[in-house]
TORMARDREN-833873 format. One record per residue (C-alpha): x, y, z; residue number from 1; residue in three letters. Coordinates in nm, 3 decimals, always signed. Each point is the difference from the previous one (the first is absolute). Example, Ala and Ser with C-alpha at 12.3 -4.5 7.8 and 13.67 -1.06 7.14 Angstrom:
% residues 2
<east=+1.230	north=-0.450	up=+0.780	seq=1	type=ALA>
<east=+0.137	north=+0.344	up=-0.066	seq=2	type=SER>
//
This chain:
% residues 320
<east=+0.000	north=+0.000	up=+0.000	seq=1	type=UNK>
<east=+0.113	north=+0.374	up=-0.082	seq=2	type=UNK>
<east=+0.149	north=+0.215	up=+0.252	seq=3	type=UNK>
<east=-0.275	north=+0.167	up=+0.174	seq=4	type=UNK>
<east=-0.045	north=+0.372	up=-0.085	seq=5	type=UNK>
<east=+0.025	north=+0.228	up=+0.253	seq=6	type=UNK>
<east=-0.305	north=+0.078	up=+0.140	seq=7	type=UNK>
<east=-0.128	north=+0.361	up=-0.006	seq=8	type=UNK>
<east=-0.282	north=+0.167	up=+0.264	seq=9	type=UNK>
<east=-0.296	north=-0.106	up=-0.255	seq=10	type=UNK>
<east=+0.090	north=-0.399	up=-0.072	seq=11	type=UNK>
<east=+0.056	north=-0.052	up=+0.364	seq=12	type=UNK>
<east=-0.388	north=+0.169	up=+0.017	seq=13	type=UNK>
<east=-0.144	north=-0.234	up=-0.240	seq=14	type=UNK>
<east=-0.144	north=-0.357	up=+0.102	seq=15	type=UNK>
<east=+0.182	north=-0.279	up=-0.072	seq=16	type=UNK>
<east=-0.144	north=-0.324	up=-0.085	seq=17	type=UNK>
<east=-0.030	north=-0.261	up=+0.231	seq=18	type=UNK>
<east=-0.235	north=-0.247	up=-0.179	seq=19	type=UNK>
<east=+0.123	north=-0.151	up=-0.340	seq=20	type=UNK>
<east=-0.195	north=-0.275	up=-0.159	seq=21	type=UNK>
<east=+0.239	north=-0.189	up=-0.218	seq=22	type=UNK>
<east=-0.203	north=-0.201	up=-0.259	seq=23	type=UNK>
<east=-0.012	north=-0.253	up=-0.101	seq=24	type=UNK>
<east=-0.068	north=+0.131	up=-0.393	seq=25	type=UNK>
<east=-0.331	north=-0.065	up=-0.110	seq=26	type=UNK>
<east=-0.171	north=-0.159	up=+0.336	seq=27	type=UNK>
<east=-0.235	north=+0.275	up=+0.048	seq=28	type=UNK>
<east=+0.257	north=+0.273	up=+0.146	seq=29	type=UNK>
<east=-0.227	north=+0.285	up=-0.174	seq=30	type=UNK>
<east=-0.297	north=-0.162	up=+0.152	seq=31	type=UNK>
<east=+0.171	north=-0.019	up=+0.367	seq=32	type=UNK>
<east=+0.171	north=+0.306	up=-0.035	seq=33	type=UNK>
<east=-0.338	north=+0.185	up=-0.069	seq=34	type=UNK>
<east=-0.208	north=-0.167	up=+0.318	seq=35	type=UNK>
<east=+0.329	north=+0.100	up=+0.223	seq=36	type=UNK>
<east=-0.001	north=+0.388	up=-0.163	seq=37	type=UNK>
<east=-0.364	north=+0.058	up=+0.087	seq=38	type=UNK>
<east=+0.073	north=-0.100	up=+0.363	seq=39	type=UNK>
<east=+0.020	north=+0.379	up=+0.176	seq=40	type=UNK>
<east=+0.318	north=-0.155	up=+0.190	seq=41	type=UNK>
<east=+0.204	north=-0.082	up=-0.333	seq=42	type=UNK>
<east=+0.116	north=+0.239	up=-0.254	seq=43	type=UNK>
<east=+0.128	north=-0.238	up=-0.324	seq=44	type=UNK>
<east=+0.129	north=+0.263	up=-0.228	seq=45	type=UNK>
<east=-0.078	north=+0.046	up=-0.389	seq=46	type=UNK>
<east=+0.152	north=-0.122	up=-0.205	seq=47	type=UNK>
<east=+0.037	north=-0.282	up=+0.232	seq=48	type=UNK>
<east=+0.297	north=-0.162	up=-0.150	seq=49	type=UNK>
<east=+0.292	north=+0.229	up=+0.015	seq=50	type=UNK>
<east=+0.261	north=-0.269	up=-0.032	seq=51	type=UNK>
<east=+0.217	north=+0.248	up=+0.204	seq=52	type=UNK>
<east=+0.210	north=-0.293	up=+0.177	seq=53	type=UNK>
<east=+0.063	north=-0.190	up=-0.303	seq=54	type=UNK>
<east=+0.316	north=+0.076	up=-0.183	seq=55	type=UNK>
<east=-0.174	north=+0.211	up=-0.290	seq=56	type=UNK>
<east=+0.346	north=-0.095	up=-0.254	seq=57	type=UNK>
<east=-0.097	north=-0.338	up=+0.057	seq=58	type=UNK>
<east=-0.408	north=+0.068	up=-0.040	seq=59	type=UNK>
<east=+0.129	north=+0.152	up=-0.364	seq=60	type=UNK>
<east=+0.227	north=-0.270	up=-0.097	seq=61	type=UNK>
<east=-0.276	north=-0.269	up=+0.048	seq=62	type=UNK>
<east=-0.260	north=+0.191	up=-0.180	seq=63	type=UNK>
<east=+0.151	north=+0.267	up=-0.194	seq=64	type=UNK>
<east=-0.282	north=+0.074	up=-0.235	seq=65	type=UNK>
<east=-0.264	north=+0.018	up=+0.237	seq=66	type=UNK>
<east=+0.177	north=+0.178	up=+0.269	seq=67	type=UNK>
<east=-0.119	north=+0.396	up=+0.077	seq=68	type=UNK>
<east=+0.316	north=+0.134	up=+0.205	seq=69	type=UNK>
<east=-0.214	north=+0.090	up=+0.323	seq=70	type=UNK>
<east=+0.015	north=+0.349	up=+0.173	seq=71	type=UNK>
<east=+0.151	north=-0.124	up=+0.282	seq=72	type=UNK>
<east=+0.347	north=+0.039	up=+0.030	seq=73	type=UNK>
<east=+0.077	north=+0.131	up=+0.332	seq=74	type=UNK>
<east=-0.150	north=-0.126	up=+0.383	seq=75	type=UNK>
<east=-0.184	north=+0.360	up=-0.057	seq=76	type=UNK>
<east=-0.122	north=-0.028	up=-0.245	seq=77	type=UNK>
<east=-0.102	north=-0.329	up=+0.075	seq=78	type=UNK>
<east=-0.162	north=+0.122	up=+0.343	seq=79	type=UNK>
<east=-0.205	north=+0.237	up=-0.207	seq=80	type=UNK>
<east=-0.248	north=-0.276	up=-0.067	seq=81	type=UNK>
<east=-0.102	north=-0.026	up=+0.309	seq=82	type=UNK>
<east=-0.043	north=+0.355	up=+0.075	seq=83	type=UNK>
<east=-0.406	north=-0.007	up=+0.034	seq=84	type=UNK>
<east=+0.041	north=-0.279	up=+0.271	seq=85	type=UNK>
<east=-0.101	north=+0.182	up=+0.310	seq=86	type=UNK>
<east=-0.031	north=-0.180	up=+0.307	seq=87	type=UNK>
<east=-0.057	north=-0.336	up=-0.120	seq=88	type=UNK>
<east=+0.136	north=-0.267	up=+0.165	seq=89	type=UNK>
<east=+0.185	north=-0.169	up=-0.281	seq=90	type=UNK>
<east=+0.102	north=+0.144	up=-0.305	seq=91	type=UNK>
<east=+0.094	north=-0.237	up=-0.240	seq=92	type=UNK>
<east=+0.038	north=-0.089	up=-0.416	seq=93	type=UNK>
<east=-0.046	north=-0.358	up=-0.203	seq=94	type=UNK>
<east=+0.301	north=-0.030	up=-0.213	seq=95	type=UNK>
<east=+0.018	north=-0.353	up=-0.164	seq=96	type=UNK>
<east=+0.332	north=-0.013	up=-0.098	seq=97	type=UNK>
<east=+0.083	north=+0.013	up=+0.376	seq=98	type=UNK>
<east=-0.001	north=-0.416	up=+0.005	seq=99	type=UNK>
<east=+0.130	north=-0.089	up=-0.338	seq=100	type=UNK>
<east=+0.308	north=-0.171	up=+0.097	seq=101	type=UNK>
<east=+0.277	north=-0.088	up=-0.189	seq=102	type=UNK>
<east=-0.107	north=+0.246	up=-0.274	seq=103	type=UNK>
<east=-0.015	north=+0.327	up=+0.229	seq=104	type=UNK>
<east=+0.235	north=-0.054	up=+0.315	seq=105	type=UNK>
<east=+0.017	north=+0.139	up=+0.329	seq=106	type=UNK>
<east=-0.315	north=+0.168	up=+0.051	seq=107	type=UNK>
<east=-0.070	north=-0.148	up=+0.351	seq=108	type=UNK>
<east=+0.337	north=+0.187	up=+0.169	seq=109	type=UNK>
<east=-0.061	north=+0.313	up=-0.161	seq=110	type=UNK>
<east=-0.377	north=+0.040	up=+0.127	seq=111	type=UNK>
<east=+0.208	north=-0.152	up=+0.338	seq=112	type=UNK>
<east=+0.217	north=+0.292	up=+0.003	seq=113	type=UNK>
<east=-0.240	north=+0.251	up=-0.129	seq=114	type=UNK>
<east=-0.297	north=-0.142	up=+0.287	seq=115	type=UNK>
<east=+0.151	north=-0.282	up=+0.221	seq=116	type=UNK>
<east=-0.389	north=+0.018	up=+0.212	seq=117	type=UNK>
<east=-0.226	north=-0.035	up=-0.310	seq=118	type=UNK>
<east=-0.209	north=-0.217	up=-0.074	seq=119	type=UNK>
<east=-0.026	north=-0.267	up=-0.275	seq=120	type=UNK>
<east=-0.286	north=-0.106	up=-0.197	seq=121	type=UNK>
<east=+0.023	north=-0.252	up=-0.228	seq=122	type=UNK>
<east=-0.299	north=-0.172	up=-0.221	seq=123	type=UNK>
<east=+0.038	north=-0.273	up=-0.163	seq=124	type=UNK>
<east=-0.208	north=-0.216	up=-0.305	seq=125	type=UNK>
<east=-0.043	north=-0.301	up=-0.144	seq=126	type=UNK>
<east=+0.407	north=-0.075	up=-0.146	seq=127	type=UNK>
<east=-0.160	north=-0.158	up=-0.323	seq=128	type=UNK>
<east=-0.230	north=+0.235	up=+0.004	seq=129	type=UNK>
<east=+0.188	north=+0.330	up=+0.064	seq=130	type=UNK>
<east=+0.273	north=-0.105	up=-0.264	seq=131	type=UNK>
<east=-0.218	north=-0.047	up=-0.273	seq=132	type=UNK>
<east=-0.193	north=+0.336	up=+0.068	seq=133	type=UNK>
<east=+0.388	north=+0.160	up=+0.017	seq=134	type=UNK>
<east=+0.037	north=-0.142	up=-0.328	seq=135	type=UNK>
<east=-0.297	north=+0.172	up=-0.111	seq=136	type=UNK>
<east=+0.084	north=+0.318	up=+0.124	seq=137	type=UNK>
<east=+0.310	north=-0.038	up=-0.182	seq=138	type=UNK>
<east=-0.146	north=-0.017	up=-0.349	seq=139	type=UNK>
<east=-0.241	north=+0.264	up=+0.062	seq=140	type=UNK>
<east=+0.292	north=+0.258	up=+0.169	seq=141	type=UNK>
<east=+0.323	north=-0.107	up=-0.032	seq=142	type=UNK>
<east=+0.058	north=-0.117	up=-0.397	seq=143	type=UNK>
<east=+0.038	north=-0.335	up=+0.102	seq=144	type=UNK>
<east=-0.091	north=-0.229	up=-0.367	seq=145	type=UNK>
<east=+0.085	north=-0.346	up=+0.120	seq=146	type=UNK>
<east=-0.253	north=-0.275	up=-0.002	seq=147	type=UNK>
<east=-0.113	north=-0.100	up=+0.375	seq=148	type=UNK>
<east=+0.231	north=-0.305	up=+0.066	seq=149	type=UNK>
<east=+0.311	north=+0.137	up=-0.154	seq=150	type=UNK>
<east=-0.040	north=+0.309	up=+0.209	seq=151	type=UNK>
<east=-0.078	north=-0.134	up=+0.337	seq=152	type=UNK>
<east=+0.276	north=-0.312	up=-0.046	seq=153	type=UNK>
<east=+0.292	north=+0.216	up=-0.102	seq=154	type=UNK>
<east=-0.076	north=+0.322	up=+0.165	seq=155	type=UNK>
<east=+0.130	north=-0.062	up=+0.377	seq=156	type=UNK>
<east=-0.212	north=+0.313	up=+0.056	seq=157	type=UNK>
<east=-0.371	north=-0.137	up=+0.009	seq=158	type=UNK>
<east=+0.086	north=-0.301	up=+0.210	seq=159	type=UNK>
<east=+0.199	north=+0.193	up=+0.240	seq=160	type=UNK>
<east=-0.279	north=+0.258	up=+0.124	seq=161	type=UNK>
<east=-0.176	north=-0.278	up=+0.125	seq=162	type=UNK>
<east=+0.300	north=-0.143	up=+0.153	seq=163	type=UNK>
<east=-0.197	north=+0.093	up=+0.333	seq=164	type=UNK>
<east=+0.271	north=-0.111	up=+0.252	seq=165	type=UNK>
<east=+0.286	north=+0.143	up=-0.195	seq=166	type=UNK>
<east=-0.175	north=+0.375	up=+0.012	seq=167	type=UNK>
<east=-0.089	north=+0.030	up=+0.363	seq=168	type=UNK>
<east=+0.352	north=-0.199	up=+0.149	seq=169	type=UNK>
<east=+0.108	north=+0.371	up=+0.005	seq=170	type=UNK>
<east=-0.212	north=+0.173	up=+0.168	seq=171	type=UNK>
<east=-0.110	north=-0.252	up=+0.286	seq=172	type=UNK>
<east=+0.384	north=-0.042	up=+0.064	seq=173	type=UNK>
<east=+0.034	north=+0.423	up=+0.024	seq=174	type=UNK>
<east=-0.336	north=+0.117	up=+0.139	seq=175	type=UNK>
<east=-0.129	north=-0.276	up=+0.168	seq=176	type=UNK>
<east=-0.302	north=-0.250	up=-0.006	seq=177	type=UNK>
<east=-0.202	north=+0.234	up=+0.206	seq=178	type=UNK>
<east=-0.025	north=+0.268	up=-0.231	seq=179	type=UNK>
<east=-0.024	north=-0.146	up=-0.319	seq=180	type=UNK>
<east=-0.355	north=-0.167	up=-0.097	seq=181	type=UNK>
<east=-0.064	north=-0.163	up=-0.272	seq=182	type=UNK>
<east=-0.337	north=-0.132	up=-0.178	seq=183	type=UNK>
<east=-0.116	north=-0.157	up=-0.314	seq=184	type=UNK>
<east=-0.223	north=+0.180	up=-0.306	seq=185	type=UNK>
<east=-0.216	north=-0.279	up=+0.038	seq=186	type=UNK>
<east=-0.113	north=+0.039	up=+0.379	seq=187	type=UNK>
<east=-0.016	north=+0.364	up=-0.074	seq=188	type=UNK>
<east=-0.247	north=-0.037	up=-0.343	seq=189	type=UNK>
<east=-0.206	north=-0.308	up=+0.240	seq=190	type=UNK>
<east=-0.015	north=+0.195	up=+0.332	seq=191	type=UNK>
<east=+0.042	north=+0.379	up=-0.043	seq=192	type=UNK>
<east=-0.127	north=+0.130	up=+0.284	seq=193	type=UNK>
<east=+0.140	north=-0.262	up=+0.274	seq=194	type=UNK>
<east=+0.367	north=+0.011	up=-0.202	seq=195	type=UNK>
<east=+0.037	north=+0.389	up=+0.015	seq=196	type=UNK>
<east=-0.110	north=+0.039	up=+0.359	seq=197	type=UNK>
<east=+0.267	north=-0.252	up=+0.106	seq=198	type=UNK>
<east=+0.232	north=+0.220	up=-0.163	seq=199	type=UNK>
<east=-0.116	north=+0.313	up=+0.156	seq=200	type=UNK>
<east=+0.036	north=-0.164	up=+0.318	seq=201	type=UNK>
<east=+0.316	north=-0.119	up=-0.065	seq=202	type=UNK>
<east=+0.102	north=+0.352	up=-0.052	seq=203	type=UNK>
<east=-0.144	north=+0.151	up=+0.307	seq=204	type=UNK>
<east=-0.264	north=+0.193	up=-0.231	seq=205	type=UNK>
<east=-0.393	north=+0.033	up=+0.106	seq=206	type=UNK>
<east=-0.100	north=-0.351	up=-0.147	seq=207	type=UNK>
<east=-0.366	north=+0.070	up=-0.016	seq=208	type=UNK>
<east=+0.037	north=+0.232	up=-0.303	seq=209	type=UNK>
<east=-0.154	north=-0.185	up=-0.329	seq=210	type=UNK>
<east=+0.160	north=+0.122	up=-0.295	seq=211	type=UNK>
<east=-0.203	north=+0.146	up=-0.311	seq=212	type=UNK>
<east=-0.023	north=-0.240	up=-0.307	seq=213	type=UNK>
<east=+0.156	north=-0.296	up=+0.208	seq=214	type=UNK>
<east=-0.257	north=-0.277	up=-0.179	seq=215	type=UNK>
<east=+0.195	north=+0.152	up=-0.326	seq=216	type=UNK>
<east=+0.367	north=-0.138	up=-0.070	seq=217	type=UNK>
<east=+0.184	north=+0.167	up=-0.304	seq=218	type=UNK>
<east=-0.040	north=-0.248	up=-0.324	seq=219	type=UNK>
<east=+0.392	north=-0.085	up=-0.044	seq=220	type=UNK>
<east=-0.014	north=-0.108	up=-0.330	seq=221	type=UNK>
<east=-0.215	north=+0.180	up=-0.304	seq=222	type=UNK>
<east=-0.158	north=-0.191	up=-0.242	seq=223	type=UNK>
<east=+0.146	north=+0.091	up=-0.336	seq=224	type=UNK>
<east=+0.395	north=+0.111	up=+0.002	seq=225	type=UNK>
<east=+0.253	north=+0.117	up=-0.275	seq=226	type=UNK>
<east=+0.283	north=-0.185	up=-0.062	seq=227	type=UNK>
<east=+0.270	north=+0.159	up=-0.130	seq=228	type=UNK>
<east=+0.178	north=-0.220	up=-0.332	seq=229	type=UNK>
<east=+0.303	north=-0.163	up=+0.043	seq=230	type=UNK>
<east=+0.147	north=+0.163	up=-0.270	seq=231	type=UNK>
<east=-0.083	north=+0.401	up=+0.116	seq=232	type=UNK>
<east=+0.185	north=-0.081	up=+0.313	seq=233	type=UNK>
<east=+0.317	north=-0.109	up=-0.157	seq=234	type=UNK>
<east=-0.063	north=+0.287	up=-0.225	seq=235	type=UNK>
<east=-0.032	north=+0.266	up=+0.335	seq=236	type=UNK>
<east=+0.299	north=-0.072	up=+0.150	seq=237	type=UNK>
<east=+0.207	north=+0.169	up=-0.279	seq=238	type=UNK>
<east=+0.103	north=+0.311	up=+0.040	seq=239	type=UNK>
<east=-0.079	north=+0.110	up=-0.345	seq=240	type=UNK>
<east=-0.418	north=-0.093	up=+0.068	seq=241	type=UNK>
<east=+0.008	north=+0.203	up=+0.337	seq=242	type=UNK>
<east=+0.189	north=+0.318	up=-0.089	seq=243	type=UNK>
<east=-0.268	north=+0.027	up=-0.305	seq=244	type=UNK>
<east=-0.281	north=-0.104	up=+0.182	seq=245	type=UNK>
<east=+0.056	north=+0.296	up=+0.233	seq=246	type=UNK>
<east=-0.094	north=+0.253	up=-0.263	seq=247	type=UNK>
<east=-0.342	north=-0.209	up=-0.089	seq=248	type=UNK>
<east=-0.325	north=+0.178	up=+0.042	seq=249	type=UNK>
<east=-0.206	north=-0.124	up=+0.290	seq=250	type=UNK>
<east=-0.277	north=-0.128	up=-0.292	seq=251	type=UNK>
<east=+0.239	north=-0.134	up=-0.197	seq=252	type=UNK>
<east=+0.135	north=-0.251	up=+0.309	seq=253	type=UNK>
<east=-0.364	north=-0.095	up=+0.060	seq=254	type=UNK>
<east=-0.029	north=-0.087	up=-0.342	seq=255	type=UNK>
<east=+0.323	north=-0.211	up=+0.004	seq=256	type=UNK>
<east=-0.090	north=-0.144	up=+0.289	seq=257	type=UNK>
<east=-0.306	north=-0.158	up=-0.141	seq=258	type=UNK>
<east=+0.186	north=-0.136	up=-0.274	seq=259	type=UNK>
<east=+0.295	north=-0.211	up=+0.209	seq=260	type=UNK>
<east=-0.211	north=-0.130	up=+0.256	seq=261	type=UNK>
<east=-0.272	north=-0.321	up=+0.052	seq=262	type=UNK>
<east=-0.299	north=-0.041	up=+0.193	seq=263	type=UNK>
<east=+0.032	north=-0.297	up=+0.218	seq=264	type=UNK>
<east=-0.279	north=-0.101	up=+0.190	seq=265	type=UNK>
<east=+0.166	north=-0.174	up=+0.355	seq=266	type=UNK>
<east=-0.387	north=-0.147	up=+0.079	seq=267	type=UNK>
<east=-0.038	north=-0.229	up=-0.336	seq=268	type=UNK>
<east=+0.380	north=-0.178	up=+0.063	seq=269	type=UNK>
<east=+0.067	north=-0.337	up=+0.156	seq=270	type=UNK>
<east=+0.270	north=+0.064	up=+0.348	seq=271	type=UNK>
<east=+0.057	north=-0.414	up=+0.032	seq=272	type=UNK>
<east=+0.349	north=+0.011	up=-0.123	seq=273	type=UNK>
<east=+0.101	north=+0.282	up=+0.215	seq=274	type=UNK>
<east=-0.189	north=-0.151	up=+0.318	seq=275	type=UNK>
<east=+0.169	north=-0.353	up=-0.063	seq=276	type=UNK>
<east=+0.351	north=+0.190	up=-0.029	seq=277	type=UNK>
<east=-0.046	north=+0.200	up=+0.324	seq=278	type=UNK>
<east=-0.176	north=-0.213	up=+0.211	seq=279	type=UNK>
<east=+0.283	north=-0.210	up=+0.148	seq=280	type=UNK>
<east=+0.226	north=+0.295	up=+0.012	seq=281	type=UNK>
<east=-0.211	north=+0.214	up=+0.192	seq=282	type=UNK>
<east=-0.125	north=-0.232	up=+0.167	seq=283	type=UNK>
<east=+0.337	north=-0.063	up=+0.204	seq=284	type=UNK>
<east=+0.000	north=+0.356	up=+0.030	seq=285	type=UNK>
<east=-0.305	north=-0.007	up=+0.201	seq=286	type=UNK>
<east=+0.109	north=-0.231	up=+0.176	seq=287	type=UNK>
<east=+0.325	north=+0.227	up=+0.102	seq=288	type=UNK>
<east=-0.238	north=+0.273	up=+0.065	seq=289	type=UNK>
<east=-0.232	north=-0.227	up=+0.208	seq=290	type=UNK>
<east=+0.319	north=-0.132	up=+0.268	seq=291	type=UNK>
<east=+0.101	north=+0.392	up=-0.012	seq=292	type=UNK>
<east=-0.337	north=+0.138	up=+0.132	seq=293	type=UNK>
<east=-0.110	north=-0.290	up=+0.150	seq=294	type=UNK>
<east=-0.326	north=-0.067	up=-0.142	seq=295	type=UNK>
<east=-0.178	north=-0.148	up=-0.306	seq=296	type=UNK>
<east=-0.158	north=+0.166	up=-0.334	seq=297	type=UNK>
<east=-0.307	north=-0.206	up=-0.096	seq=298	type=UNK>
<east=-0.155	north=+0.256	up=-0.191	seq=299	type=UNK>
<east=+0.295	north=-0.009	up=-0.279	seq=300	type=UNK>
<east=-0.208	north=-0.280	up=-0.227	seq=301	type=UNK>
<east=+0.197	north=+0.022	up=-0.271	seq=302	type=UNK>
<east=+0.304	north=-0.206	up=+0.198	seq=303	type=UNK>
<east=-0.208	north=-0.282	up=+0.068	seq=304	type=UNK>
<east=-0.208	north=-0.124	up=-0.335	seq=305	type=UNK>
<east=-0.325	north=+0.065	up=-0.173	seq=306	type=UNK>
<east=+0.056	north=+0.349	up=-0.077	seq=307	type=UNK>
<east=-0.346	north=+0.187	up=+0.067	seq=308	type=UNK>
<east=+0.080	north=+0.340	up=+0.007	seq=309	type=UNK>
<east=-0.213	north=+0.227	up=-0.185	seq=310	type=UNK>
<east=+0.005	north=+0.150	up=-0.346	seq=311	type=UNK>
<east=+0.246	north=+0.293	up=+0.050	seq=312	type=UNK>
<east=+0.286	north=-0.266	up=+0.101	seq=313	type=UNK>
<east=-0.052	north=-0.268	up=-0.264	seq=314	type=UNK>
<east=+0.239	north=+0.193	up=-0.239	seq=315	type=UNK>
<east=+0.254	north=-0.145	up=-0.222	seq=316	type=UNK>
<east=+0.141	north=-0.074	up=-0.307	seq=317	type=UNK>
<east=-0.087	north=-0.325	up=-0.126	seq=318	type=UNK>
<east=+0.251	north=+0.022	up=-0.278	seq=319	type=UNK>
<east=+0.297	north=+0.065	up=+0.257	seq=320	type=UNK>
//
């Protein structure tokens, strides 16, 4: 981690957050991170991914034409998003990134240093599940062209997200069992109201507040996406196609856009190849993650058989 700056009069004024919910990527962190933010004791801050402990060279190297540089480069103005807190109780952010080990490294001591008393949420899906709907999000955000099994087998990214165990070692060994709680999408999505008060309890919050729009989790995966063509991506990483493309009209990239993409349709494609390649593998995952924390995950299906999950999961290419 950088130096720290010195700190003037104002940052030492601002809040600093002391509540960081650290994915895992798509297992309903939007979702959770709404029903905390509408809690009057928790202030989540927007946008509510800031990335600001993950090494942002590294963030760019891994995705370097879908990264925004963010307008965060120093603790102040980091602080500044958390300006409006007040008195809440905890003021915290949702940055996914923060447990995507090996990829992005050394999150947990830096949010050790920054906060050393905060407290850790972490959420947790499905691992079939979740990696499937990361590979997803992929195609529709982040250029990726491959077909489903290609991607997820030689990709150490997917698989490792939901490499449960492996992300939260870290933390439990620098902040603690007792202040990092974790939970599962699917407990969340089956019992809303009973999950979220456990967690408001947990942190010392009035636990009788019911969030707005808690019956409502965000849909995680839309139904139509564009997939970028294999061949435009080998094409956009030349120099030559981004220094023109930079003096393109904005109607003129829409246009182009249209023309070097496919709509792919994730709820009309077979998963069974993907499921029957991930299911032993994150299955002894689990089972890591189970001896860590001590306690079984019967709601993950997908691990044991007959695959029943509904329509928005059942999404894969049966050509891969």
């Amino acid at each position: 981690m950088k130096d720290p700056l010195p700190m003037s009069h104002e940052v030492g004024a601002l809040r600093r957050p002391n509540l960081f919910i650290i994915g895992a990527m798509k297992s309903g962190t939007t979702f959770f991170a709404q029903l905390l933010g509408s809690h009057p004791q928790i202030f989540i801050c927007s946008p509510k991914e800031p990335y600001y402990f993950g090494n942002p060279d590294r963030l760019r190297s891994l995705w370097p034409y879908a990264w925004h540089p963010k307008p965060w480069p120093s603790e102040h103005a980091y602080l500044q998003l958390f300006k409006d807190a007040g008195e809440a109780t905890f003021v915290g952010e949702a940055s996914t990134t923060y447990s995507s080990l090996p990829l992005i490294q050394d999150v947990a001591p830096r949010i050790h240093q920054f906060a050393p008393d905060a407290r850790i949420l972490y959420i947790m899906r499905d691992p079939i599940e979740r990696t499937i709907s990361h590979y997803w999000h992929m195609v529709n955000y982040h250029n990726e062209h491959r077909k489903p099994l290609a991607a997820i087998r030689d990709d150490p990214y997917y698989m490792s997200v939901s490499h449960y165990a492996r992300q939260l070692a870290p933390y439990l060994n620098l902040f603690g069992a007792e202040r990092v709680h974790t939970l599962t999408f699917e407990q969340l999505v089956a019992r809303p109201a009973e999950t979220i008060k456990s967690v408001y309890a947990w942190l010392g919050v009035d636990a009788a507040f019911i969030p707005p729009d808690i019956e409502n989790p965000v849909h995680v995966t839309p139904d139509k996406l564009a997939q970028t063509r294999g061949w435009v991506i080998r094409l956009a990483r030349t120099a030559a196609w981004r220094a023109i493309r930079t003096y393109w009209p904005e109607t003129l990239r829409e246009r182009v856009a249209r023309l070097v993409t496919r709509p792919v349709y994730p709820g009309n494609i077979s998963m069974d190849k993907v499921i029957r390649f991930l299911r032993p593998i994150q299955t002894a995952q689990t089972e890591e993650l189970q001896a860590l924390l001590s306690r079984a995950f019967p709601e993950w299906t997908s691990l044991i058989g007959g695959f029943d999950a509904s329509p928005e999961y059942q999404r894969l290419d049966a050509t891969a």
